[in-house]
VOGU-3710 file (C-alpha; in Angstrom, 3 decimals, decimal comma):
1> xxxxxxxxxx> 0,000/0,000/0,000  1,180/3,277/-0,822  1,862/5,547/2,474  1,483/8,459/0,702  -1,664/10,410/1,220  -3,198/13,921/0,445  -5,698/15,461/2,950  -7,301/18,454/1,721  -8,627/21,547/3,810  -9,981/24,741/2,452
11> xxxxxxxxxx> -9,386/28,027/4,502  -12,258/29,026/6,570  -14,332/32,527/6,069  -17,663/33,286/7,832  -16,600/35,459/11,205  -13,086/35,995/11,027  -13,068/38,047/14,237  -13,940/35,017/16,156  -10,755/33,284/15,488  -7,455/34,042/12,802
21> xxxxxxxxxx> -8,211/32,156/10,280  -4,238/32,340/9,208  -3,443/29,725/12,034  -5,313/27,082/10,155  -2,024/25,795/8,327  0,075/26,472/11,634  -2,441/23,997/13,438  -2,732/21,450/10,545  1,205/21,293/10,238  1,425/20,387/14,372
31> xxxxxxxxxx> -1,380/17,340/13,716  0,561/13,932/14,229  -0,391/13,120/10,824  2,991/12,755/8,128  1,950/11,504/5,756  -0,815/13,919/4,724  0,161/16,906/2,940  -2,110/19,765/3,159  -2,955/22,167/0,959  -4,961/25,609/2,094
41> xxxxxxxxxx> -5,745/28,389/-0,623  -7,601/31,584/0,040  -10,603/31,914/-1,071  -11,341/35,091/-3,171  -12,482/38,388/-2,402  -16,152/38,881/-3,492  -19,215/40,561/-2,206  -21,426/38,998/0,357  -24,869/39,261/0,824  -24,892/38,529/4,423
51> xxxxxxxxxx> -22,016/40,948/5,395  -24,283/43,553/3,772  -23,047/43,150/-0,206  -19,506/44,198/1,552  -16,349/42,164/-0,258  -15,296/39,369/1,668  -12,990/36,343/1,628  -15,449/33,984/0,750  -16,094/30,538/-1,538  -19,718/31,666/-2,742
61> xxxxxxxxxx> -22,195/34,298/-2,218  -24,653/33,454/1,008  -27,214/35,575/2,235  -29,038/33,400/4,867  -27,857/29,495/6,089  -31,048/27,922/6,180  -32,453/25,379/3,799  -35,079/27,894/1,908  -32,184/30,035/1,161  -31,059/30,583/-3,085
71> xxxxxxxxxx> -27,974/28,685/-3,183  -24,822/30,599/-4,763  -24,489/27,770/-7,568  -22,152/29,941/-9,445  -20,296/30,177/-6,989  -20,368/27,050/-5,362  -19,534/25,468/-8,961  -16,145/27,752/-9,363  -15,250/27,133/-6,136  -15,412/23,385/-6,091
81> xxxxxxxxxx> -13,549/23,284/-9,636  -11,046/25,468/-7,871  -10,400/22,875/-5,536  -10,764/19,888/-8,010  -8,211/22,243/-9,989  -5,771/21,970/-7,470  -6,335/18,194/-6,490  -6,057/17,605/-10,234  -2,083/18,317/-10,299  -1,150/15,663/-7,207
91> xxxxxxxxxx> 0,430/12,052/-9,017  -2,178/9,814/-9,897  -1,631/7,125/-7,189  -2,605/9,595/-4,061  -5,378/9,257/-2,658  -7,357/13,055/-2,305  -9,922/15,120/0,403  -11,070/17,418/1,129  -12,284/19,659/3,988  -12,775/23,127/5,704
101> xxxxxxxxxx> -14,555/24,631/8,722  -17,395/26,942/8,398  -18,186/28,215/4,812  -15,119/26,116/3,536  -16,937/23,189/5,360  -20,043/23,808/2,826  -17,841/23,843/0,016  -16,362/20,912/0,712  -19,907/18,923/0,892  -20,862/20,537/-2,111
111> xxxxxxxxxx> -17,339/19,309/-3,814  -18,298/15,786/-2,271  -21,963/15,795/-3,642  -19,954/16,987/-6,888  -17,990/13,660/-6,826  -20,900/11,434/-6,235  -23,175/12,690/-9,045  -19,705/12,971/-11,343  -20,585/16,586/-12,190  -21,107/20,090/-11,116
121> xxxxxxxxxx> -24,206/22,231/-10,836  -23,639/23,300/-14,589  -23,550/19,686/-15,334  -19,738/19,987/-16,451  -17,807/16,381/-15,178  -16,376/16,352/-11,551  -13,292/14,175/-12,536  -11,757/14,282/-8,967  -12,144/10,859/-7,236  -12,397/11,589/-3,313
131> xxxxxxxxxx> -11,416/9,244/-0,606  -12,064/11,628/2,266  -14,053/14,446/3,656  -14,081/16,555/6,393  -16,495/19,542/7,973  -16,432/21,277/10,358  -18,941/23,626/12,081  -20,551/23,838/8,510  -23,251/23,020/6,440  -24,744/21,449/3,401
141> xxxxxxxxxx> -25,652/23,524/0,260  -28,445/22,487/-2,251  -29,664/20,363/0,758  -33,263/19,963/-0,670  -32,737/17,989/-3,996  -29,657/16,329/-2,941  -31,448/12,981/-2,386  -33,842/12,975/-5,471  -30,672/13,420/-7,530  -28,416/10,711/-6,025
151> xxxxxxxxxx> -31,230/7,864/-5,768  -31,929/8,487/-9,674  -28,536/7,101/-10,068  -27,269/3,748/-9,540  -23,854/5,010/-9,690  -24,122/8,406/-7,328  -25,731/5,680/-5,150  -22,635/3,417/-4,983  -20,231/6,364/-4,652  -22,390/7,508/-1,833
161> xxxxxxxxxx> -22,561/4,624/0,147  -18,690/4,334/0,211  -17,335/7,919/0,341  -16,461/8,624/3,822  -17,405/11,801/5,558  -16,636/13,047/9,365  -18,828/16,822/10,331  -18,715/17,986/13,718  -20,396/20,478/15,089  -20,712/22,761/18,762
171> xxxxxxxxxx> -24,062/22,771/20,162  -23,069/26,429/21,066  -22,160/27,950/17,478  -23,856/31,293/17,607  -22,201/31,695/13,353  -23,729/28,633/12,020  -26,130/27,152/14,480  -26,105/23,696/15,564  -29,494/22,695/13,866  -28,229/23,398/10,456
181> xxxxxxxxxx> -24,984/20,773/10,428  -27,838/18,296/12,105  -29,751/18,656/9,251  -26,742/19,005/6,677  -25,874/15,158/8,595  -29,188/13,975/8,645  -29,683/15,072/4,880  -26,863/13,212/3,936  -27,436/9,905/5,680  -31,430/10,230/4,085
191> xxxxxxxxxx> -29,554/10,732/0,498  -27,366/7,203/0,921  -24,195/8,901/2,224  -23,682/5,279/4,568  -19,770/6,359/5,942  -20,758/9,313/7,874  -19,838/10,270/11,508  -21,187/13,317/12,825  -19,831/14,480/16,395  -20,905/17,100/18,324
201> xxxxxxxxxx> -19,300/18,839/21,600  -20,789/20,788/24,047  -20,298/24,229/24,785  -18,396/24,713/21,737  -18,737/27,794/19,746  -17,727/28,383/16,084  -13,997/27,318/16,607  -11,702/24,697/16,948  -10,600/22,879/20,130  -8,409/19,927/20,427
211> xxxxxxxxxx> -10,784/17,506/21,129  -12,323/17,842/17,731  -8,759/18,114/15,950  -7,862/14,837/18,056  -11,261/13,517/16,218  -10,124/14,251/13,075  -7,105/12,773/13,449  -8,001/9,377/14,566  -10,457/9,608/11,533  -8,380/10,456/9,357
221> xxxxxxxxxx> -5,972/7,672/10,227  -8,346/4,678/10,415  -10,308/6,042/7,258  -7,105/6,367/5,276  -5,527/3,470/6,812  -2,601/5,832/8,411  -1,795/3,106/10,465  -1,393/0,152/8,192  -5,176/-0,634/8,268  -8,531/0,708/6,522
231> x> -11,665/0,865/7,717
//
């Protein structure tokens, strides 16, 4: 087996005053994981609907996280080729995620519901094959027709029931609350995705702690058989 892997996490951007967002790749790099390398772009500077149309780091336009919200698919389609852009130029026999925390946590479900129907929004091919994926203290975009579209094919079906996901989620987020990374979870177990874990931790706000990066770890290495074993 090759002991090479690539774990992929894109930069957070929703409320950057409750935590800097530039000690993502400090904290990834300190994670007793070697083998992973990890990759974290910016994402670009565009106006946002729910900072008031004022330009923001941000992966797509949002305006409201709920479920009845438009969905930026624009945005959520350049974003997500962005990433598969990136993944795109790693050799052929390592084996690619992707992940994020907050907004960067929806675009990496949207990537993964990319790589289970084998396309984008615009119907273009997703040809990035995904082997893990991580949220965190995020959400789901284009929850409502997410299961219609993967039961009306055998093959998103398959590629569902095998792609493993981890989300976790504070019961305290006061950014993106609780109830919509429960439904983002429950969502995705309704549409076929079988591998899913989703943890949740009291008290915990919309950051990080080391309980939840000591979660993703041990994922991470059982799921991409770190230690010599898969599950």
């Amino acid at each position: 087996m090759n002991n090479t892997r690539l774990k992929r996490l894109m930069k957070p951007v929703i409320d950057e005053s409750e935590f800097g967002w530039s000690c993502w790749s400090q904290i990834l790099e300190t994670l007793p994981l070697p083998n992973i390398k990890w990759i974290c772009p910016t994402a670009p500077t565009r106006p946002v609907a729910i900072f008031g149309g004022f330009p923001s780091s941000a992966w797509f336009d949002v305006g409201d996280i709920s479920e009845d919200a438009p969905d930026d698919l624009d945005g959520l389609d350049a974003s997500a080729a962005h990433v598969a852009n990136l993944l795109s130029t790693e050799p052929a026999n390592i084996r690619l995620g992707v992940g994020g925390f907050s907004m960067g946590a929806a675009t990496a479900l949207y990537s993964a519901t990319c790589c289970v129907l084998g396309q984008y929004g615009n119907r273009n091919p997703y040809l990035v094959n995904l082997s893990a994926v991580v949220g965190l203290s995020g959400w789901l975009p284009c929850l409502r027709t997410l299961r219609n579209q993967v039961e009306g094919s055998h093959e998103a079906a398959r590629r569902a029931a095998s792609l493993p996901i981890l989300l976790c989620h504070g019961l305290a987020d006061d950014v993106v609350a609780y109830k919509h990374g429960e439904k983002s979870a429950k969502a995705l177990s309704s549409a076929g995705f079988g591998n899913l874990r989703f943890r949740t931790y009291d008290g915990l706000g919309h950051y990080t702690i080391p309980e939840e990066t000591d979660e993703v770890c041990n994922w991470l290495t059982a799921r991409l058989g770190l230690d010599g074993s898969e599950s």
